[in-house]
C-alpha positions, 0 to 999 in steps of 0.5 A: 299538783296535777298530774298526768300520766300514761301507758300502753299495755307493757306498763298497765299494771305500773300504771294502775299503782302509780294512780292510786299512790299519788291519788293517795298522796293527794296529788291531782291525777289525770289518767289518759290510759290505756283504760284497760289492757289490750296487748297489741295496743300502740303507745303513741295513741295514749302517750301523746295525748298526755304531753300536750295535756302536760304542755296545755298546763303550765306547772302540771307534770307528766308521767309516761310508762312503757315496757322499757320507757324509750319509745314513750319518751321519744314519743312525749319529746315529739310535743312541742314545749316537752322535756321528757326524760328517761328515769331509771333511778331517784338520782336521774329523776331528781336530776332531769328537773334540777338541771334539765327543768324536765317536764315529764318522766318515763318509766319502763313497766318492766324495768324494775318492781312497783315500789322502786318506780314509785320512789322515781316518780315521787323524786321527780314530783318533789324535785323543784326547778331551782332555775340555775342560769347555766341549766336555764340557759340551756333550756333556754337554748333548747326552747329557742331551736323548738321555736326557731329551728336556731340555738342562737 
């Protein structure tokens, strides 16, 4: 599975390890930066890039990483065709897929160690879409007022 993820300088570090985890673990990362740490660095520059590379390739995932993950989050979901979802346990992560079908995750640098990171993304890679038809209904819905600006 390909693999795309991201970062400013609040989560450089996470960043970093999350690569060579799931390199390691023969996922197909794609790194869209930051490429090193430069603290005044801006989000947007880096995060934005990923989702539409996530939105270009069906079946692909994408993981965006901040200090807390928030403004990361925001920043995918401005891409047309993302659901990004902030994850701060295996449970919301699992879940943002299952129910929501997300296609990227958040994460804050900051908001708990490397490991435990690393069990959210692997939750969140691993979790299938199971295509229920109340959550694709919703997605459904979600997808048309993207296209449309209508829920109906």
């Amino acid at each position: 599975m390909r693999v795309h993820i991201a970062t400013d300088h609040a989560a450089f570090e996470l960043k970093d390890y999350l690569v060579n985890e799931l390199r390691a673990r023969d996922y197909d990362v794609v790194d869209h930066g930051a490429a090193e740490y430069e603290a005044s660095d801006d989000y947007p520059v880096f995060i934005i890039p990923c989702a539409e590379a996530v939105a270009e390739e069906p079946g692909s995932l994408g993981i965006v990483l901040g200090g807390s993950g928030n403004g990361e989050q925001i920043a995918a979901n401005k891409v047309k065709g993302i659901r990004a979802a902030l994850a701060y346990n295996p449970e919301l992560a699992r879940l943002a897929r299952q129910h929501n079908n997300a296609n990227c995750v958040a994460l804050g640098g900051r908001m708990q160690p490397l490991e435990q990171s690393l069990q959210i993304v692997l939750a969140f890679l691993e979790t299938p879409w199971p295509n229920e038809e109340r959550h694709a209904r919703r997605v459904a819905m979600l997808q048309r007022y993207e296209e449309t600006g209508s829920i109906n």
